[in-house]
N, C-alpha and C positions, 0 to 999 in steps of 0.2 A: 600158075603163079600170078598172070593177069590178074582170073577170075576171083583172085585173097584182095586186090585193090578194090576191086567194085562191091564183093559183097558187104565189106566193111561197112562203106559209106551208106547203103542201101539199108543194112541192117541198123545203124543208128537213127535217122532219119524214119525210120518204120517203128521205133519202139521211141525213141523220145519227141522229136521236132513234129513227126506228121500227127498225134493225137493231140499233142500241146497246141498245134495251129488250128484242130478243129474246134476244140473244148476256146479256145479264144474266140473265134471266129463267132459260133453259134454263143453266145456270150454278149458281144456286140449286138449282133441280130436281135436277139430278144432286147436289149437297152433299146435299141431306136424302135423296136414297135409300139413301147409303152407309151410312148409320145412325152409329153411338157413336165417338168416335175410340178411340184406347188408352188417351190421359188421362180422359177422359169414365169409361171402363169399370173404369179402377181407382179412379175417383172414389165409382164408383157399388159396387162392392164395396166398398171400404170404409164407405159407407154402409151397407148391408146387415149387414155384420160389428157396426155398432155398434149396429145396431136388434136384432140379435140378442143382444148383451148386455145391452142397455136390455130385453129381454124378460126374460131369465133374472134378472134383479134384480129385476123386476115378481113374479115368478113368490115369489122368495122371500123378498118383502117382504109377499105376502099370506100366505103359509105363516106368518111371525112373528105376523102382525097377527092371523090365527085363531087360532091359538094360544096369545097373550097379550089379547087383545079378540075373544070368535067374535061380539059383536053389532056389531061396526064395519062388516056390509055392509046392515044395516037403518036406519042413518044418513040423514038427508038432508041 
């Protein structure tokens, strides 16, 4: 009588939830090895593109600040 409680649970779990978790599983897996989509990648250039102008502005906002304050990097 026990063994009618556990086979139950064992036998649904065997035919529906454990192939449905694998087929999910290996599903995912293959998603993340693809790597970046196309939107992803033009995402991420233009990030890139902008960190790059955020640099070059960096760059010559220090050129002014030495040039008109050279003690503003001994600041705290």
């Amino acid at each position: 009588m026990s063994m009618g409680f556990i086979v139950g649970p064992i036998m649904v779990f065997l035919i529906f939830v454990a192939p449905l978790w694998l087929i999910l599983h290996y599903r995912s897996k293959r998603n993340v090895g693809q790597g970046l989509s196309g939107e992803d990648q033009e995402k991420l250039q233009a990030l890139v593109s902008r960190a790059e102008q955020m640099q070059d502005r960096i760059v010559t906002l220090e050129r002014i600040l030495d040039a008109e304050a050279p003690q503003w990097r001994q600041r705290p």
